[in-house]
Every structure is written in structure tokens, then in C-alpha cells.
C-alpha positions in Angstrom: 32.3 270.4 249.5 33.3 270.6 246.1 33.4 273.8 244.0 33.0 274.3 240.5 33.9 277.1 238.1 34.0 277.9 234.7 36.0 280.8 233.1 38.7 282.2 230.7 42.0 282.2 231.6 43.9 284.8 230.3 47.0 283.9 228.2 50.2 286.0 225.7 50.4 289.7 226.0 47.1 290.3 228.5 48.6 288.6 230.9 51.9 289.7 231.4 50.4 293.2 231.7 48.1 292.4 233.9 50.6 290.2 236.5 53.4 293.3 236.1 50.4 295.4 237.3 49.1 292.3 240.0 53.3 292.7 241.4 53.1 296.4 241.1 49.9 297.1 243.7 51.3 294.1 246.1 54.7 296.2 246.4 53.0 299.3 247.1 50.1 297.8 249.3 51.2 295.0 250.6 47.9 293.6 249.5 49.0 290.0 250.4 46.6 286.9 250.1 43.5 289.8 248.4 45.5 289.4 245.4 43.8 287.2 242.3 45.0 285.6 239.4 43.2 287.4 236.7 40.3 285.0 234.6 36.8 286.4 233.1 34.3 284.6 235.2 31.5 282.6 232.7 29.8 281.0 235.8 30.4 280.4 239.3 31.9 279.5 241.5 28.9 277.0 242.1 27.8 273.3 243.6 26.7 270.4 241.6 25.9 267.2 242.6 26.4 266.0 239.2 29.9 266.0 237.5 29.4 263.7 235.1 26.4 265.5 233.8 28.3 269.0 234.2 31.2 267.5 232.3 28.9 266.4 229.7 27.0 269.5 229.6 30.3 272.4 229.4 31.6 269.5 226.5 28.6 270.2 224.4 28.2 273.3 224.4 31.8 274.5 223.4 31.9 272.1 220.9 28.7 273.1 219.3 30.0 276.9 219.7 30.4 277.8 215.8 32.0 281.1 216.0 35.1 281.5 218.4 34.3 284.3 221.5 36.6 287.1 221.8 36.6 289.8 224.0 38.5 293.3 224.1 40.7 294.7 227.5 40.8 298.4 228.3 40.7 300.4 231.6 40.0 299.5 235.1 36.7 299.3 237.5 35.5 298.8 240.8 32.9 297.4 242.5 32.0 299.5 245.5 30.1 297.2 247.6 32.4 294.6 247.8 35.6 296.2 247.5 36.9 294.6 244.4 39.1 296.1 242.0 39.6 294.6 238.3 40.2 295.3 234.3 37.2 295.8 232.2 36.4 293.4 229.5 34.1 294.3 226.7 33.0 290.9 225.2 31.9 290.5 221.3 28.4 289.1 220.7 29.7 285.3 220.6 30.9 285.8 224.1 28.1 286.9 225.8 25.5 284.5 224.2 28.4 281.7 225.3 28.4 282.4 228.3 24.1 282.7 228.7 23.7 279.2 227.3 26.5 278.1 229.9 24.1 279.8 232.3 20.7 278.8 231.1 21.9 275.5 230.9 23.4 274.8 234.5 21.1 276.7 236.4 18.3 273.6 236.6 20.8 271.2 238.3 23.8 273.6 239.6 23.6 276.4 242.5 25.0 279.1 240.4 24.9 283.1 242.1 22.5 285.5 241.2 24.7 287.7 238.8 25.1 284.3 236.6 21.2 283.9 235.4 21.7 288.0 234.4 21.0 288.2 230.6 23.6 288.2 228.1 23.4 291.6 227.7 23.2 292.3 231.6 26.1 290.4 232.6 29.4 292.5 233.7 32.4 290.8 232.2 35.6 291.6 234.3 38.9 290.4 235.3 39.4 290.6 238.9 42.5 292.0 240.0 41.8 292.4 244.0 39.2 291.8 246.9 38.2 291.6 249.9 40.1 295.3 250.4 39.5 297.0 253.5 38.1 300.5 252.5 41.4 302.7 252.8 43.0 300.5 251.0 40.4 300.6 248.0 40.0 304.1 247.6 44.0 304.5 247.6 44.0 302.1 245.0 41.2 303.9 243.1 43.0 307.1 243.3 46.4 305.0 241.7 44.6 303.8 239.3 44.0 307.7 238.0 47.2 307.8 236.4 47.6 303.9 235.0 48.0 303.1 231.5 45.0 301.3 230.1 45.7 297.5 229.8 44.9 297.4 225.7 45.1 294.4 223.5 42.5 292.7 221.0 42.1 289.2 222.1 40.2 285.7 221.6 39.9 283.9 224.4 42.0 280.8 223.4 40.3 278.4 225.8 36.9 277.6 227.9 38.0 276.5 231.6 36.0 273.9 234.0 37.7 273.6 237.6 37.0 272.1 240.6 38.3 272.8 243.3 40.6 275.3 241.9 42.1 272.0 239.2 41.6 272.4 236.1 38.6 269.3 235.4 38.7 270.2 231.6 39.5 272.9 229.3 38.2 273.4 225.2 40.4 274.8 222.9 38.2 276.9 220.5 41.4 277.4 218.6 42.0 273.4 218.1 38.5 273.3 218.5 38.8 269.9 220.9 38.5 269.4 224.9 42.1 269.4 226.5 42.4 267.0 229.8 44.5 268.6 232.7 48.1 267.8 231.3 47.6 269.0 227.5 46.2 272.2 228.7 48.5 272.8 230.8 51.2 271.6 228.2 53.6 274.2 226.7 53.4 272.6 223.2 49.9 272.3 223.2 49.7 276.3 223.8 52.6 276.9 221.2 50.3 275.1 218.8 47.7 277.8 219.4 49.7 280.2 219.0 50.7 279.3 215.9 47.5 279.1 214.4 46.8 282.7 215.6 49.5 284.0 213.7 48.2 282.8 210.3 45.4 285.2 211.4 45.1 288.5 209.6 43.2 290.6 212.4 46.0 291.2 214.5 44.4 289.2 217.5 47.9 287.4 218.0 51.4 288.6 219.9 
């Protein structure tokens, strides 16, 4: 069955840190296949019946987003019940009612979890980092994390992600403010373009 999901992808400075860190808890843990590339969930993962409709649906609404999201990394978390370790994200105001139209929107036609239809102000933004952790090895890893540096760096999401089945089915470019097919988002010169144009910026959200 085919699964849908829609999220951030972390991109520069953010995630270099966070892979050096993903590397260094594998070497000491040998944490294997619980490991995660890190991404800020928006919705998902989920069912739809519908692609087209989805497609048409995750189009409009980044396009008709006026202000770019952004979002702000820091310190680390865990979630007790299901053993899942990851980097806190504090979002601006554009990102969480984003990501609440995303919701609202899907829910009629898509089989989205529980935490998704939480209110924008409700919703806990995260990177994961690891899960499905057997309980020694969380709780070592909670104690490790006592003497980490924070990962810290101001930073607009660059890009809205829709995958299925893991595959990137489209991706907008708030940046270039235009939807990106698999290939250009994927492309080196199309993220050296953004890049660019975050340099011209004057509030230090580039690297």
C-alpha cells in the first residue's frame, strides 16, 4: 500500500550537525537500522486514495503561503512512551498555521494520525534522531545527551516535501517560490540557487 508523507528536509549547517551527531550515537550504540534521517514531520505518514487530488491540494497550499515558514533548532527531547529520541524545533507562527491548513485540509480524504489534526498551537515540532530503542538503550542515550552541545542555528525551511513511498512525489521551494519535480529538487544547482538567494538576506538565516 502506498504511503504518503509530507515534511521538511533539513538542509546547510542543521544538517551536518545533526548527521555528525546521527554517526556519533551509531558508534557508541551500535544503534543500527533505529537510526533516522532527520526531517520535521508536517503530516503523516498517511493513506490516500487520491494522489492526484493530494498533489493538487499540497500544490495550493504552498503556493498560496505568503510569508516563508521558518523554524529555530536548539536542545534535544524524548518521547518516553515510544522510545524516540530527537532535536527540538521551535517553529515561527507561519509554520505552525502551515502546517494546520496542511492538516485541516487532508484530513476529509487522507488517514492522517491523531497527533496531525492537533492545533497549530498543540502540535510538537521535532526532528527525529532515533526509535524504536529498547529501554537501556534510551535511558543511556538520555543520560549522553546531558553533556551534548545544543544543535543552534536560525533557519528557514528552504523547501515543503511530498513523498511516497519514501520518493520524493514533489517538493515547493518557498525560496524560488515554485514546485520542484524529483530531479530539480534533488539537483545541486537548483539548491545552490537557493542558497544564493539566502545570502542577499540580512537576518543571518544563511551559512
Amino acid at each position: 500500500m502506498t504511503r504518503y508523507l509530507i515534511d521538511i528536509r533539513m538542509m546547510g549547517s542543521v544538517k551536518h550537525q545533526i548527521r555528525m551527531l546521527r554517526d556519533q550515537l551509531i558508534g557508541k550504540f551500535n544503534l543500527g537500522d533505529t537510526m533516522v534521517t532527520p526531517h520535521i514531520t508536517l503530516a503523516g505518514p498517511f493513506f490516500c486514495d487520491n494522489e492526484e487530488k493530494l498533489v493538487s491540494d499540497f500544490t495550493g497550499i504552498c503556493t498560496s503561503q505568503r510569508k516563508i515558514p521558518g523554524y529555530e533548532v536548539g536542545g534535544y527531547g524524548f518521547f518516553g512512551e515510544s522510545k524516540v529520541v530527537y532535536v527540538t524545533i521551535t517553529p515561527d507562527e507561519n509554520l505552525k498555521q502551515f502546517r494546520y491548513k496542511l492538516s485541516r485540509t487532508l484530513a476529509p480524504y487522507c488517514s492522517l494520525r491523531n497527533y496531525d489534526l492537533d492545533s497549530a498551537e498543540d502540535f510538537r515540532f521535532h526532528a527525529t534522531l532515533a526509535m524504536k530503542l529498547d529501554w537501556l538503550t534510551f535511558q543511556r542515550i538520555k543520560w549522553y545527551f546531558r553533556d551534548q552541545k545544543s544543535v543552534i542555528y536560525r533557519h528557514h525551511p528552504i523547501r515543503a516535501t511530498l513523498l511516497r513511498n519514501s520518493k520524493i512525489l514533489g517538493e515547493y521551494d518557498f525560496i524560488q517560490e515554485r514546485m520542484l519535480t524529483r530531479a530539480q529538487a534533488l539537483s545541486r544547482a537548483t539548491r545552490k540557487r537557493d542558497f544564493d538567494i539566502l545570502k542577499t538576506w540580512d537576518d543571518g538565516s544563511w551559512e
